[in-house]
C-alpha positions in Angstrom: 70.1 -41.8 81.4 72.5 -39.4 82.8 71.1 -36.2 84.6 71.4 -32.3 83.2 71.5 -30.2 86.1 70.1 -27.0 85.0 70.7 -24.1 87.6 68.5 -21.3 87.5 69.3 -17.7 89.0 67.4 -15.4 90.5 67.3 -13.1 87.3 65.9 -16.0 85.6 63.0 -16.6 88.1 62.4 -13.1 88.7 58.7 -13.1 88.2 56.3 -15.6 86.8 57.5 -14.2 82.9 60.8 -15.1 83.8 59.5 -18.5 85.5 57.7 -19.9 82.2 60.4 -19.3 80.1 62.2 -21.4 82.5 59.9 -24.3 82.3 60.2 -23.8 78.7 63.9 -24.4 78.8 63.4 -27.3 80.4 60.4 -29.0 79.0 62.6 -28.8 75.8 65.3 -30.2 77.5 63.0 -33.1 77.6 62.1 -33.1 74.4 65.6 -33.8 73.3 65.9 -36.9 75.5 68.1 -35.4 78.3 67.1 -35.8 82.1 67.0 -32.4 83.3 67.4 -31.4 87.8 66.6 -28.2 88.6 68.5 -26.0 91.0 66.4 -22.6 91.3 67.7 -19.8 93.6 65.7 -17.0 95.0 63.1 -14.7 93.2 65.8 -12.2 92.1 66.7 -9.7 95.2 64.6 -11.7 97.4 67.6 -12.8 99.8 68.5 -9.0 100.2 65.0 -8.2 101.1 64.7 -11.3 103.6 68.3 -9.9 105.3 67.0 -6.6 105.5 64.0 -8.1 107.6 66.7 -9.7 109.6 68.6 -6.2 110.6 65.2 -4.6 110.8 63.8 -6.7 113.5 67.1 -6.8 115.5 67.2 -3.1 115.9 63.6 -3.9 117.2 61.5 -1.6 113.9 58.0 -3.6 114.4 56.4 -1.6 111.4 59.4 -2.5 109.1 59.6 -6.2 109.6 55.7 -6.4 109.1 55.4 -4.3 106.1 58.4 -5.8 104.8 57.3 -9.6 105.5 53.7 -9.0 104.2 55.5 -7.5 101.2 57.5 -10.5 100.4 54.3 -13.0 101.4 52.3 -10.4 98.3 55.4 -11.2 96.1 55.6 -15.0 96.5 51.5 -15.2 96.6 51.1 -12.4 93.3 53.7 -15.0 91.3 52.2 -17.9 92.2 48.6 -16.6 91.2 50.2 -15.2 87.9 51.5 -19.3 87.0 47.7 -20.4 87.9 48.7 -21.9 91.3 46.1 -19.6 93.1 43.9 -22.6 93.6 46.9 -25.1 94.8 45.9 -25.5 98.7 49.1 -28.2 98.9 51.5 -25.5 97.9 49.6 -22.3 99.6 50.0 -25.2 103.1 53.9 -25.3 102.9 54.3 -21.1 102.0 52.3 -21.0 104.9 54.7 -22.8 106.9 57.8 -21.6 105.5 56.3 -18.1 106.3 55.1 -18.9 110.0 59.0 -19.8 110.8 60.3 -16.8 109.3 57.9 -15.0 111.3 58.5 -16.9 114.6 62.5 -16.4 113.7 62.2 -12.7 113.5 60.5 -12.7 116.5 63.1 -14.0 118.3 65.6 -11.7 116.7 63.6 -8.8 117.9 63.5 -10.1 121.7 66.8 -10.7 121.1 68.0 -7.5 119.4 70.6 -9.5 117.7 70.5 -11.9 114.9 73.0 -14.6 115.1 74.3 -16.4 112.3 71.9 -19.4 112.8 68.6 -17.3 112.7 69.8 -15.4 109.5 70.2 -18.9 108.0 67.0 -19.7 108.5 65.7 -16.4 107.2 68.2 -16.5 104.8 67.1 -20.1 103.2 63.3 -18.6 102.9 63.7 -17.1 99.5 65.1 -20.3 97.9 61.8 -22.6 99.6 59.2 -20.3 98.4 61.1 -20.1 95.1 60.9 -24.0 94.3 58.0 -24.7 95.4 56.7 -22.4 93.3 58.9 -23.5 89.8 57.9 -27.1 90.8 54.0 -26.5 90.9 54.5 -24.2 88.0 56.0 -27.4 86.1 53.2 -29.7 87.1 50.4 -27.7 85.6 52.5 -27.0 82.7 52.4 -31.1 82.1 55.8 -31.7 83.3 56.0 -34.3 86.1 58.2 -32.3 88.8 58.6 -33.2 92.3 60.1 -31.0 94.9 63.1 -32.0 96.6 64.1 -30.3 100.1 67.5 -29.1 99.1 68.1 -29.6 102.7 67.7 -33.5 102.8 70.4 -33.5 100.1 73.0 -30.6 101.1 74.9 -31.8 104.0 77.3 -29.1 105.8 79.1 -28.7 108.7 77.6 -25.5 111.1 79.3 -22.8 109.9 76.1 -21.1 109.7 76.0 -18.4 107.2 79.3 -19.7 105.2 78.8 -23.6 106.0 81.3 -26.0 104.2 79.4 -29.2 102.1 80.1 -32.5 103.1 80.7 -34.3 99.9 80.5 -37.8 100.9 77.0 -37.6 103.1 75.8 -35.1 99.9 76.7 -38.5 97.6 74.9 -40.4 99.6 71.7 -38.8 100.3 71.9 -37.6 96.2 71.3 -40.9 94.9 69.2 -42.4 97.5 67.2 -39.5 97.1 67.3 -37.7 93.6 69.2 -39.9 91.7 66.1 -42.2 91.2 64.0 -39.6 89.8 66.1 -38.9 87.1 64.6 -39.2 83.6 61.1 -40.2 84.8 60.3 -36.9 87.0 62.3 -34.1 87.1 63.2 -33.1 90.4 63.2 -29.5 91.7 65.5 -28.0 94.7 66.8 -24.6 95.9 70.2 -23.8 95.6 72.7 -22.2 98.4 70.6 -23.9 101.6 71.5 -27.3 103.5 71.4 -28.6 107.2 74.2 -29.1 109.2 75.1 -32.4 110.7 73.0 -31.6 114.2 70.0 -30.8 111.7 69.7 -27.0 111.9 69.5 -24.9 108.5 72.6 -23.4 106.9 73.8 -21.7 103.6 76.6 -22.0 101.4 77.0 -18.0 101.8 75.7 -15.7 99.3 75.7 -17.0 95.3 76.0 -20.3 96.6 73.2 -21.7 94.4 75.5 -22.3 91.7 77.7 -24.6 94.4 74.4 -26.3 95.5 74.0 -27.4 91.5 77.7 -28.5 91.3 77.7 -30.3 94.1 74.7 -32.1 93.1 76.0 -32.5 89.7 79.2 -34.2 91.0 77.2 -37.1 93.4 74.5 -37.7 90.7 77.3 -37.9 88.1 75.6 -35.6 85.7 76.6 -35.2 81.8 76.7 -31.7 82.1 75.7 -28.9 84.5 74.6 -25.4 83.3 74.2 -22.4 84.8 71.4 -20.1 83.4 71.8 -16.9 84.3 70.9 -13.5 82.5 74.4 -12.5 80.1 75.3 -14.7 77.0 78.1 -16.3 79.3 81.6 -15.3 80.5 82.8 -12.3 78.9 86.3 -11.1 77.9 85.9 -8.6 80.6 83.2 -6.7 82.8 80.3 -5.2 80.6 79.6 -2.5 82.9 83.1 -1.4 82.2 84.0 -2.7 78.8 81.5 -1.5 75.9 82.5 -4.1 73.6 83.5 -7.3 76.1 83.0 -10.6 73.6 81.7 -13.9 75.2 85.0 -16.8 75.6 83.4 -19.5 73.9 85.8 -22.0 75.8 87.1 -21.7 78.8 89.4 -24.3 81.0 88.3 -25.5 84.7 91.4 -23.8 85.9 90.3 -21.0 83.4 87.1 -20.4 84.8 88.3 -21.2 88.1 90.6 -18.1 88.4 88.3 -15.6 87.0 85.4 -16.4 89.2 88.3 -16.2 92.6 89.1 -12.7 91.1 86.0 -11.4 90.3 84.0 -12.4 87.8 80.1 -12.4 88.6 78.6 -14.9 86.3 80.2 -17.9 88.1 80.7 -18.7 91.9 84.3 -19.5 92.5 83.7 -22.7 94.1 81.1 -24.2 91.6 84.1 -25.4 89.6 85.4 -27.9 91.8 83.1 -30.3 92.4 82.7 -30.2 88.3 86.5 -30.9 88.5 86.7 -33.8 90.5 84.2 -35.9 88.1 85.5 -34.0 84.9 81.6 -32.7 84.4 81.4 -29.8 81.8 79.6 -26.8 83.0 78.3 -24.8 80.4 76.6 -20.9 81.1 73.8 -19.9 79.2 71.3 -17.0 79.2 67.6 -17.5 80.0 66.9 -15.0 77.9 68.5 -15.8 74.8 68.4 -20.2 75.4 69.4 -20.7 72.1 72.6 -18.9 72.3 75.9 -21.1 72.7 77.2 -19.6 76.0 80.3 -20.7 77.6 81.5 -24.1 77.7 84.1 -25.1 80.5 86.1 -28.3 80.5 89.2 -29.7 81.3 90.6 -29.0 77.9 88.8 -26.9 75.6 90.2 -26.3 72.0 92.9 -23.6 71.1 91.5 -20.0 71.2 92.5 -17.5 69.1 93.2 -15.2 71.8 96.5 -15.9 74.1 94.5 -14.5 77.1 91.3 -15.6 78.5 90.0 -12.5 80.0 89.8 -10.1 82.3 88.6 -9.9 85.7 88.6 -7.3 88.5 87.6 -6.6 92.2 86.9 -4.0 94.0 86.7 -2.6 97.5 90.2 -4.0 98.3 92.1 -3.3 101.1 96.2 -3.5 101.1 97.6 -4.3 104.2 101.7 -3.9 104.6 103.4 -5.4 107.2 107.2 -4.5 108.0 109.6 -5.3 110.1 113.6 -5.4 109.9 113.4 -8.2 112.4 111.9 -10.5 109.6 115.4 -11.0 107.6 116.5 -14.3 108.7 113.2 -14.5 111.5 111.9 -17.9 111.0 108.3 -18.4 111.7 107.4 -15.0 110.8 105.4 -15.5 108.0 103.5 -17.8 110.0 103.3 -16.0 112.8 101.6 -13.1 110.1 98.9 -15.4 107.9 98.1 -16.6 111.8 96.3 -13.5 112.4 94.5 -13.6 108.8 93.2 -17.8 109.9 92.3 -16.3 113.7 89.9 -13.4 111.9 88.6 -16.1 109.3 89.6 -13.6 106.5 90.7 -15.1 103.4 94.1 -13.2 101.5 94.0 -12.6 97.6 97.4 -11.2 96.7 100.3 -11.4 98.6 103.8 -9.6 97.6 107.0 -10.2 100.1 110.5 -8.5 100.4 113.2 -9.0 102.6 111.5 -6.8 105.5 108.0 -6.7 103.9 104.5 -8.5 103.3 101.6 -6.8 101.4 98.4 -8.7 101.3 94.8 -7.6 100.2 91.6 -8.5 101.9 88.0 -8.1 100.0 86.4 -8.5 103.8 87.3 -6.0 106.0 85.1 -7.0 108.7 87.9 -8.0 111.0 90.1 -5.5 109.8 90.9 -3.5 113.1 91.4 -6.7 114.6 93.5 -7.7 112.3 95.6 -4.6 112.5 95.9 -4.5 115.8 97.0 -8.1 115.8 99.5 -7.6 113.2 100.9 -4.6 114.7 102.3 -6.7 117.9 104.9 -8.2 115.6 105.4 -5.6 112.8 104.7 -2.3 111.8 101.6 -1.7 109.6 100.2 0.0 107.1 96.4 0.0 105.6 95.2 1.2 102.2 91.7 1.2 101.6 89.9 2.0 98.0 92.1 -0.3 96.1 91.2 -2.8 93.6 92.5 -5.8 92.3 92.6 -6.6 88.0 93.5 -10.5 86.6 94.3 -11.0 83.6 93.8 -15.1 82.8 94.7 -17.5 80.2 96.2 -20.6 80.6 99.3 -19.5 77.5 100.6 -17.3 79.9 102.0 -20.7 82.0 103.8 -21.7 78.7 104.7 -18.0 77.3 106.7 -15.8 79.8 106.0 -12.6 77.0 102.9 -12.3 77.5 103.1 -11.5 81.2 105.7 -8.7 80.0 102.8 -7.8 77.4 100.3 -7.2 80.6 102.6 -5.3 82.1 103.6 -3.0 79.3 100.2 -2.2 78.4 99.9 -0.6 81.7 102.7 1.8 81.7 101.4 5.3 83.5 99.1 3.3 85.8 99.9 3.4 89.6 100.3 -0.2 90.1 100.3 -1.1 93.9 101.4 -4.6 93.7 102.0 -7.2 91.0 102.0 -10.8 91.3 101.5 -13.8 89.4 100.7 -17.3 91.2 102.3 -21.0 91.0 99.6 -22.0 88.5 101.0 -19.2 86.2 97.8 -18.9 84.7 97.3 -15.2 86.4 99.3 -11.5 85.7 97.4 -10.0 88.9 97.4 -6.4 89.5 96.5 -4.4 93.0 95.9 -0.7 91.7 93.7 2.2 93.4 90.4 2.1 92.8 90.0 5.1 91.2 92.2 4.0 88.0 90.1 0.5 87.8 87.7 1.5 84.9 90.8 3.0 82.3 93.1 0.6 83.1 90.7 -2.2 82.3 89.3 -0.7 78.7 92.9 -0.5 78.2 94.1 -3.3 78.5 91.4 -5.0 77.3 91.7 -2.8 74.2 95.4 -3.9 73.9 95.0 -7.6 74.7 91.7 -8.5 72.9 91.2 -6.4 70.0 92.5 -9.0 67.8 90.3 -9.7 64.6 88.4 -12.6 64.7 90.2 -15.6 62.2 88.6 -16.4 58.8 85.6 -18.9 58.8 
């Protein structure tokens, strides 16, 4: 029996409500004879709270990191009481301990006023323990025979603590000595986003990395499917909180999906497609709330749609950086002389535009910014916009069918577009306007590129 791996996010185990629905979910998972993992993340804004702690303590505020650490001990402790797990002395033994290293770990951050990247892994990886212990126990007195897995023992990573990069073939090989043998007869139970590095010290995957950890576990247990549970119907045409009447995409391609979560979309992780792709696993979204809803099904070649554009996608808190210089005509090595100073700061670029004295590029991370700038500006001249924002528009027609590119673009005429661009894969129009115009030129276009009537059943 092939494994399901069933990721849950931290909307869906918000509280103990949102906890036995998920056991619900998957008790009738196994019910219809499928062989369900569990991938839980943290008890929804946990992570936030537990990072907080982290900056409290190394600007040395005593009261704050105590009221605040009791206050996530009450949380952990009210939810487990609410399941019936009040009288479980095994899992009150290992909250214990996961709480006495947080504490100890905040400690330190206080002596040391400053919390490096290793300590806020390990404060960090609290929320998604406490979590999982808590769904599997919740399981087991529900009549489903869970055991809890140390995502840990099963994520391997190098130590690039806070952003750490999985290491796919140890992660194959400590999957199926370790989970795969559960499948079907127990269901095992794991945090998402946590793993150890190779010299044994916690790390994370960097923050939404659950749905990596499932994908990644999906891949080495070669899984039949791997959902994502999370709390929308699936992936919409376009941003809710901008688009009143965004529809869900029934079907979307890996390279679909792929693009839309790089620029933007918040349902899916961009990297939790590739593992999926490599063993041609369908990942499927679905909404704890609504479980009997279809959601979204991604795969490497979903039928036609209706629509010739997937949807939309958008980021924002962009910043455009131009570089220019008239020595560039002709220069060689210039170019890689300029994306030298993006690898040195570790920031990743999203758009780049060029001309024959010119390179735009937007960031999303302007931590090294000034750095960056003042790098950049010992080869060229440079300029910095801030406040910008970037919107995709994503199908995998517009490879095949140059029109509907010029259909993007002439549905934005009067818009201040910044830059324009539109990559190798083809399967992107990508637009870098200011922030300000992001919410009208999205309901725009998504009013002139998806209000199409649906075809006749």
């Amino acid at each position: 029996m092939r494994a399901l791996v069933m990721k849950f996010g931290g909307s869906s185990v918000v509280d103990a409500a949102a906890i036995s629905r998920v056991i619900t979910i998957v008790a009738l998972a196994r019910e219809r004879e499928r062989a369900p993992v569990v991938v839980v993340s943290a008890l929804g804004g946990t992570t936030d709270r537990l990072l907080g702690l982290a900056d409290a303590a190394s600007r040395g505020q005593d009261e704050a990191v105590r009221e605040g650490l009791l206050a996530v001990s009450q949380r952990h402790t009210v939810e487990a009481a609410s399941l019936g797990l009040d009288g479980n002395g095994e899992l009150a033994g290992a909250m214990n301990a996961i709480f006495d290293e947080l504490r100890a770990t905040l400690d330190g951050v206080r002596e040391r006023r400053a919390a490096d990247p290793p300590a806020l892994d390990v404060i960090a990886a609290a929320g998604e323990l406490l979590s999982s212990l808590i769904v599997s126990a919740a399981m087991a007195t529900r009549g489903l025979p869970a055991t809890w897995i140390d995502a840990r023992d099963v994520i391997a990573t190098d130590d690039r603590y806070t952003c750490a990069a999985p290491l796919s073939d140890e992660i194959g090989t400590a999957a199926r000595a370790i989970v795969a043998p559960l499948v079907g007869s127990r269901v095992p139970v794991m945090g998402g986003f946590i793993g150890r590095s190779t010299s044994g010290t916690t790390t994370t995957l960097g923050r939404g990395g659950s749905d990596y950890s499932a994908s990644l576990l999906g891949a080495a247990i070669g899984a039949e499917e791997i959902q994502i549970w999370t709390d929308v119907d699936g992936m919409l045409t376009a941003d809710p909180r901008i688009v009143d009447d965004a529809e869900i995409v029934k079907y979307l391609s890996f390279a679909e999906a792929a693009e839309l979560a790089y620029f933007g979309a918040k349902v899916l992780h961009p990297a939790t497609i590739f593992p999926a792709v490599s063993r041609n696993i369908p990942v499927r979204i679905l909404n704890s709330h609504r479980p009997d809803g279809q959601g979204t099904l991604i795969v490497a070649d979903p039928p036609p749609a209706h629509r010739p554009f997937a949807a939309l996608a958008s980021k924002r808190g962009i910043t455009v950086i131009d570089i220019t210089s008239s020595r560039m005509l002709m220069s060689h090595g210039f170019l890689r002389r300029v994306f030298e100073v993006f690898d040195v700061h570790e920031t990743s670029v999203d758009v780049v535009t060029t001309s024959e004295v010119s390179v735009s590029v937007t960031i999303d991370d302007n931590r090294h910014a000034p750095a960056i700038v003042a790098s950049l500006l010992e080869i060229a001249e440079v300029n910095v916009e801030e406040q910008m924002a970037i919107l995709a528009v994503v199908g995998d027609r517009l490879a095949i069918d140059s029109s509907l590119a010029a259909r993007v673009l002439g549905s934005l005429r009067g818009f201040p577009l910044r830059m324009l661009s539109q990559a190798a894969s083809r399967r992107n129009v990508t637009i870098v306007l200011p922030q300000s115009y992001l919410f009208a030129a999205m309901s725009h276009l998504h009013k002139e590129l998806f209000a199409v009537a649906e075809p006749a059943s």
